[in-house]
C-alpha positions in Angstrom: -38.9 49.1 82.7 -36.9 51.2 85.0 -33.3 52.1 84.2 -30.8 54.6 86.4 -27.0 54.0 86.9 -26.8 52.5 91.0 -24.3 49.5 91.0 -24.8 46.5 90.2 -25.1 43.8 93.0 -23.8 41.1 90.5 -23.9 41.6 87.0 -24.0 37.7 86.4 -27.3 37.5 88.7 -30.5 39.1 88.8 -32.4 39.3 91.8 -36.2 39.0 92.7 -38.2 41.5 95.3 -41.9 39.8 95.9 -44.3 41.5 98.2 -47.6 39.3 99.2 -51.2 41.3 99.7 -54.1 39.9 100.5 -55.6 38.8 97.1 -52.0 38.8 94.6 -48.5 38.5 94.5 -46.3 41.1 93.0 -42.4 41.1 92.0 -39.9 43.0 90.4 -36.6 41.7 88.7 -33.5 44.1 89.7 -30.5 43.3 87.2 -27.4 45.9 88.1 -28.8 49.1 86.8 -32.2 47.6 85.6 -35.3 47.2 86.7 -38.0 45.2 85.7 -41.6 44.9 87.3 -43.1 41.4 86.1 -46.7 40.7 85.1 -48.2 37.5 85.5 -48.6 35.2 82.6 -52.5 35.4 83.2 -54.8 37.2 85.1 -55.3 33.7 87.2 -52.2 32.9 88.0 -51.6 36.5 89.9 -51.0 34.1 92.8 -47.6 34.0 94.9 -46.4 30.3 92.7 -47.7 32.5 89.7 -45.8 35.8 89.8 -42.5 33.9 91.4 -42.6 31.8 88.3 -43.0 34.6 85.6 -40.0 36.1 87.6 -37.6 33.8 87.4 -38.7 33.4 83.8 -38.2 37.5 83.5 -34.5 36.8 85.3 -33.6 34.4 83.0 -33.9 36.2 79.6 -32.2 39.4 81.9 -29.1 38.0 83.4 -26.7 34.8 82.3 -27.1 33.3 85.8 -30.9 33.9 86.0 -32.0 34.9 89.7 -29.8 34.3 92.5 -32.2 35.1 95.5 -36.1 35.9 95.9 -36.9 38.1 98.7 -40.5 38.2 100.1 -42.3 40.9 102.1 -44.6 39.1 103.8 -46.1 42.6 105.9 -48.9 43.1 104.3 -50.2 39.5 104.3 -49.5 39.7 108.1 -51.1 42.7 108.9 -54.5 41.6 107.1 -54.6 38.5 109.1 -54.2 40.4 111.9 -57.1 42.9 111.3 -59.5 40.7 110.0 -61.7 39.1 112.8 -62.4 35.9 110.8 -59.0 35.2 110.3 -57.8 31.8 111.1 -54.9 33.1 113.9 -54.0 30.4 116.7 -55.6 31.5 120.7 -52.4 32.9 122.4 -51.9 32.6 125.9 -50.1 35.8 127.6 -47.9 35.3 130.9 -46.8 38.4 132.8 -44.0 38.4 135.1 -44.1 41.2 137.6 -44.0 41.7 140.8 -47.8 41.9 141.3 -50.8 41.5 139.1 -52.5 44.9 138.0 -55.2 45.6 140.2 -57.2 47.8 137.7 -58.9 45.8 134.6 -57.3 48.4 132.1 -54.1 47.8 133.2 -54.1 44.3 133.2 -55.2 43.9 129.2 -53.3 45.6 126.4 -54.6 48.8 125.3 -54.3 48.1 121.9 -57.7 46.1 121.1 -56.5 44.1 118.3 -53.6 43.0 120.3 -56.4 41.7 123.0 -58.2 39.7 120.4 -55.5 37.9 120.3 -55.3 36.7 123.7 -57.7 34.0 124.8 -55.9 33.5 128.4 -53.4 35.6 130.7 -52.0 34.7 133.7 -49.6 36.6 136.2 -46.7 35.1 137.8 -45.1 37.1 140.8 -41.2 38.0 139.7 -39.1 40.3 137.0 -36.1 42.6 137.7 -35.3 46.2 136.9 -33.9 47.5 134.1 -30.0 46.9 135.8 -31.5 43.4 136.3 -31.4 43.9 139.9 -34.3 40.8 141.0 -37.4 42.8 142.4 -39.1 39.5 143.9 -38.4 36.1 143.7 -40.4 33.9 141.1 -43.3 32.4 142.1 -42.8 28.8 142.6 -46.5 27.8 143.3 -48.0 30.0 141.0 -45.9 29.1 138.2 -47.0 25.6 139.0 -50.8 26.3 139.0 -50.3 28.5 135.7 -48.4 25.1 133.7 -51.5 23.3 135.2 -54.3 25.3 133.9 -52.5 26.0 130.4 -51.9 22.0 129.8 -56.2 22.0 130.1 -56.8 24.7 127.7 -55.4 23.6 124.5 -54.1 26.5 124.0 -50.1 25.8 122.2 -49.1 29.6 121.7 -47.5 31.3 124.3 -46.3 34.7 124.8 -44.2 35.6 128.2 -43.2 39.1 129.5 -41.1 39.9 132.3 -40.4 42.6 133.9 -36.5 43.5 133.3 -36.1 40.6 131.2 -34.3 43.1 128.6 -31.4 43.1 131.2 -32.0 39.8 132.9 -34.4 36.9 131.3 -33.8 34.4 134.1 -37.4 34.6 135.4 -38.6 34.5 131.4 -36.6 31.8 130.3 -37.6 29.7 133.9 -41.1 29.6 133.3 -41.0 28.9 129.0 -39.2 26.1 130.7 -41.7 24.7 132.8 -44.7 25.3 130.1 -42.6 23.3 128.1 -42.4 20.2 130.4 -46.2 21.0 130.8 -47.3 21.3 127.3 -44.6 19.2 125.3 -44.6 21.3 121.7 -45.8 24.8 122.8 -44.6 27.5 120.6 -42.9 30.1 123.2 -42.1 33.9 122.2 -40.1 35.5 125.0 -39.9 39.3 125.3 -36.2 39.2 126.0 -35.3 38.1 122.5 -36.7 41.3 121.4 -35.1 44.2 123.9 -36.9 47.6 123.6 -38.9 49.1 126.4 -42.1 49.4 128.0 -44.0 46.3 128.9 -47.0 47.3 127.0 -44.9 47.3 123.9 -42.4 43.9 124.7 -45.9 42.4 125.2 -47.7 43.4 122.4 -44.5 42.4 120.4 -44.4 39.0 121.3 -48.4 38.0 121.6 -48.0 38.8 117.6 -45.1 37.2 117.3 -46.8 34.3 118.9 -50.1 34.7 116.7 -48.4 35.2 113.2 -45.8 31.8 114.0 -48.4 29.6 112.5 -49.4 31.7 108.9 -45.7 32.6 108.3 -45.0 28.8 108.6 -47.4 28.1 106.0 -46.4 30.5 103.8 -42.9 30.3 104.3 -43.4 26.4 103.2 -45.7 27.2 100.1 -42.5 29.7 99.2 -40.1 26.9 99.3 -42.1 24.7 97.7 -42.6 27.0 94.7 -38.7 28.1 94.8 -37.7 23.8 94.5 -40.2 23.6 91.5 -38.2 25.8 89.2 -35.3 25.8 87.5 -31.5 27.0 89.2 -30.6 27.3 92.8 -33.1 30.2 94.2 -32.6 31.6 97.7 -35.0 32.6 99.7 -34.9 35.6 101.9 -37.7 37.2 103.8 -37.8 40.8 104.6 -37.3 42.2 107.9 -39.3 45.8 109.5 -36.3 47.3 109.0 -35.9 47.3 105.4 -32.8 44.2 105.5 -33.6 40.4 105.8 -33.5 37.6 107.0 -33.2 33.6 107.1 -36.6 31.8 106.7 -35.3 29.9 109.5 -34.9 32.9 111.2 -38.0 34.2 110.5 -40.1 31.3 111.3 -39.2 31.3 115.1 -39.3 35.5 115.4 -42.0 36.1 112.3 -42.5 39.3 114.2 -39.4 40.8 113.2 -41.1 40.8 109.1 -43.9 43.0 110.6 -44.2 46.2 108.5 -41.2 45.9 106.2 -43.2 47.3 103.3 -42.9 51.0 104.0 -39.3 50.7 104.3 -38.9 48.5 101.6 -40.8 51.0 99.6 -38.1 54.2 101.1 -35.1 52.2 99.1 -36.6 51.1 96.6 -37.7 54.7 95.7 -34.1 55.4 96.7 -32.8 52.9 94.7 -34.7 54.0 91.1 -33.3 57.4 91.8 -29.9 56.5 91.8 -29.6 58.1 95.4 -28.1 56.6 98.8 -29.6 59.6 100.9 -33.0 61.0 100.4 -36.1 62.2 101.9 -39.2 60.4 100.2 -42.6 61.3 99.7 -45.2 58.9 99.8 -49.0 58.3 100.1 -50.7 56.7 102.8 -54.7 56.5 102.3 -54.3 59.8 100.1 -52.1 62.0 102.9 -48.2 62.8 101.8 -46.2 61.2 104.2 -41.9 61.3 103.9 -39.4 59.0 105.1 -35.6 58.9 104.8 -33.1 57.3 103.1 -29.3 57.4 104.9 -26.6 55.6 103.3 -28.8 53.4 101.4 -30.8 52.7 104.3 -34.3 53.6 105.6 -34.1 55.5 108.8 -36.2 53.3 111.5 -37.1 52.5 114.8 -39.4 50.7 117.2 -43.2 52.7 116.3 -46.4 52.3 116.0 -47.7 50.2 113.0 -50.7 51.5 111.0 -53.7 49.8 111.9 -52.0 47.8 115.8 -52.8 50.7 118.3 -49.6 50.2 120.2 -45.6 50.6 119.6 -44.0 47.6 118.9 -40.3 47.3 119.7 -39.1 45.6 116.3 -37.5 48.8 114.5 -40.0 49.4 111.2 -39.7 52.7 108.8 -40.3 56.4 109.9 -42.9 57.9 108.1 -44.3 61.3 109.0 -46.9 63.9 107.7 -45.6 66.1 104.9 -47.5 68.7 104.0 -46.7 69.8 100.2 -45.2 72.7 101.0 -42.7 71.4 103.9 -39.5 70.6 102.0 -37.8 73.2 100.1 -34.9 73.5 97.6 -32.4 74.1 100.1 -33.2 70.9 102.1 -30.3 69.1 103.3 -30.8 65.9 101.1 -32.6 65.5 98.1 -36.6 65.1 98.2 -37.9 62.7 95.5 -41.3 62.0 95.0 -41.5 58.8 93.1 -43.7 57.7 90.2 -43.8 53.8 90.6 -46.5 52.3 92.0 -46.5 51.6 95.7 -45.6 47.6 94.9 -43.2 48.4 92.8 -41.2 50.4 95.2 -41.9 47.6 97.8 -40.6 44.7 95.3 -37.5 46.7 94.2 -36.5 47.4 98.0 -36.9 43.8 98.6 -35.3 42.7 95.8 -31.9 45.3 96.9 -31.9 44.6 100.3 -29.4 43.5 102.9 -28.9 41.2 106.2 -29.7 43.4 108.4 -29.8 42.9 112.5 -30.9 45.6 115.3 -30.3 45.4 119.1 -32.0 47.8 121.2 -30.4 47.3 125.1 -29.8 48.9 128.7 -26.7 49.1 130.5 -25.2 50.8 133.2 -22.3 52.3 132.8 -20.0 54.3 135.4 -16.6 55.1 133.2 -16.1 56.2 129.5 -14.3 53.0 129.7 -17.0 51.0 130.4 -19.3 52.6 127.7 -16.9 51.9 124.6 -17.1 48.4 126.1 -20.5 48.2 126.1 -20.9 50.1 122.7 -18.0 47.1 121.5 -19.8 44.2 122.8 -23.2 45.3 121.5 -21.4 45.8 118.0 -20.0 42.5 118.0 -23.1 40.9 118.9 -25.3 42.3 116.3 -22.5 41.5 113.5 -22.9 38.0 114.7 -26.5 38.3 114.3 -26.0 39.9 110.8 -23.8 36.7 109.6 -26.7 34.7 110.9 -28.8 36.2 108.8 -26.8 36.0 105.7 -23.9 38.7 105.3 -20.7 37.8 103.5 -18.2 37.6 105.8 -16.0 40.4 106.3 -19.0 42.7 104.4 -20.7 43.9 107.8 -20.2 47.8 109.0 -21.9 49.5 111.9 -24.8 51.5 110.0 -26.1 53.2 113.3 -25.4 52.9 117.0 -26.7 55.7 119.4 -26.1 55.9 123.3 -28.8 57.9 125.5 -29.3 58.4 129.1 -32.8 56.8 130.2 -34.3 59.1 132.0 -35.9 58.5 135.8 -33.1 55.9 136.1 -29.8 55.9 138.4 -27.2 57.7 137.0 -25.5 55.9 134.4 -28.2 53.9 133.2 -28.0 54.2 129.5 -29.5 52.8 126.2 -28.2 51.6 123.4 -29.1 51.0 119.9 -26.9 49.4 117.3 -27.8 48.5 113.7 -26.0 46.1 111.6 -26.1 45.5 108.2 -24.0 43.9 105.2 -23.5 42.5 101.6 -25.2 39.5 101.0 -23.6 35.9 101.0 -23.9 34.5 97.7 -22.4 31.3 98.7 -25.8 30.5 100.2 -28.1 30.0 97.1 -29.5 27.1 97.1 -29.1 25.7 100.2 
């Protein structure tokens, strides 16, 4: 048992952090100040329905209302199924929009190669925009049509579709999904422009996974529901997000992306958390090299990276972790440095277990007044608290944890982006629905 004196997130409720790896289930049962990692009732039943049922029994005997929500970090079950080769992942189909189709065979794959396993077809459609979403060709009508004619005879039902510019415009995206749609009735779609970010390597590789993973974090997702109707009180289920918050399962089934490497920030508060700190720097291990990450108002610090083991930046926001050598951090750092002794699944069930709703936009605009940028900056606010409701914040409990406004460079002047990050308190009223 872990005890330190953080507040309480509802001293009538306990709440439930489960991470999922390859072979077992772990979980943890945070109750206000306490902490309390659970073991399985037997070695055999170290499975997810296992450990989620010795949890809630755990809750019960800690709190008078027993658990209020289970959240799930589904990252590392993802990334395996990702690596392995024999892994049962649906063919994906990858559609580029851009004004013409790479010439050089390097440039037309992904230079990530377990991003290319992925793909079992591309196709090019001539279109996309700029980054002010200025149109840079007209969509290909005919080759749009021939693409929709070839995909229908492939079988293949997971596509992923890039445009060029779609982070500022997604007219050219959202016209073909359309038309693969009417072509292939029941096609699962990922579009890059749901995601922002830059780069088109990067938007790509974002969605091609998103697009792989849809069909795993289904099934899971399902068997998690399943498990949570089986047992006693009203259990909500929350799945963690890369940047350390959650989500919906209904928002994670249609962007299952978005849960890609949670764990190391989960594991950043949840080390923060046991220490009784809101800002921190935090050592950690990664395949025996000290790594640290940070901790800023009760938040890990994040953005769009490079995941261990994919080969290419993604541009879902995930934890910043960066070599720290032992002697790199001394006592007159600016925050404090902790180097925690839980176990690596511990840390990762107790920031699950404490986390928020949580939404991130990443965006270009073009601005030509201070005016216009606190307009900007406003709207992109308001749209990411919306998203943050969506994803389960009380209302009223959402504050601006980060928004940051930078010139983009080899762009015409005024082109800027702009990040904003959302979070709040969790919605109680939702357990059990």
């Amino acid at each position: 048992m872990y005890d330190h004196q953080m507040p309480a997130q509802g001293d009538d409720v306990a709440h439930i952090g489960v991470t999922l790896r390859p072979h077992r289930a772990y979980a943890a049962v945070v109750h206000g100040a306490t902490v309390l990692p659970v073991e399985p009732v037997a070695p055999a039943r170290a499975d997810l329905e296992g450990v989620v049922a010795a949890a809630v029994g755990v809750a019960l005997r800690a709190a008078p209302g027993g658990a209020g929500a289970v959240t799930v970090d589904l990252a590392p079950l993802l990334l395996d199924t990702l690596v392995r080769t024999e892994a049962e992942v649906p063919p994906v189909a990858a559609v580029r929009i851009v004004p013409r189709a790479a010439t050089d065979p390097a440039l037309a794959r992904s230079p990530a190669e377990l991003v290319e396993r992925r793909i079992a077809r591309r196709w090019t459609v001539a279109g996309g925009h700029d980054l002010l979403g200025n149109e840079l060709t007209p969509l290909d009508g005919d080759g749009l049509a021939l693409l929709c004619e070839e995909l229908a005879g492939t079988g293949i039902r997971h596509v992923a579709i890039v445009a060029a510019g779609s982070q500022a415009r997604p007219a050219h995206e959202r016209e073909v999904a359309d038309a693969i749609l009417a072509a292939v009735p029941g096609a699962r779609i990922s579009v890059a422009s749901d995601y922002g970010g830059q780069g088109l390597v990067a938007r790509e590789a974002t969605v091609v996974i998103d697009s792989a993973l849809t069909a795993l974090t289904e099934r899971v997702l399902d068997r998690c529901e399943r498990t949570l109707a089986r047992l006693p009180g009203s259990l909500e289920l929350r799945v963690a997000r890369g940047d350390g918050g959650y989500s919906t399962p209904s928002r994670i089934r249609v962007t299952p992306v978005v849960a890609f490497g949670a764990t190391e920030a989960l594991e950043l508060c949840g080390a923060a958390h046991l220490a009784g700190l809101d800002d921190c720097r935090v050592l950690l291990s990664r395949d025996g090299r000290p790594v640290a990450g940070e901790v800023r108002h009760g938040l890990a610090v994040v953005r769009p990276d490079v995941p261990v083991g994919i080969g290419t930046e993604l541009v879902v926001p995930m934890a910043v972790l960066t070599g720290a050598p032992p002697d790199s951090y001394p006592g007159g750092a600016d925050v404090p440095v902790i180097r925690p002794d839980a176990p690596p699944h511990v840390l990762a069930c107790v920031g699950a277990a404490i986390s928020q709703p949580a939404s991130w936009l990443d965006e270009v605009a073009f601005i030509e007044s201070a005016a216009e940028l606190d307009h900007v900056r406003r709207d992109a606010e308001e749209r990411a608290t919306a998203m943050v409701m969506a994803n389960g914040a009380a209302p009223g409990s959402t504050r601006v944890a980060e928004v940051s406004t930078v010139a983009v460079p080899y762009s015409p002047s005024g082109t800027i982006r702009i990040r904003v990050r959302v979070a709040g308190s969790p919605d109680t009223s939702l357990a059990g629905r």
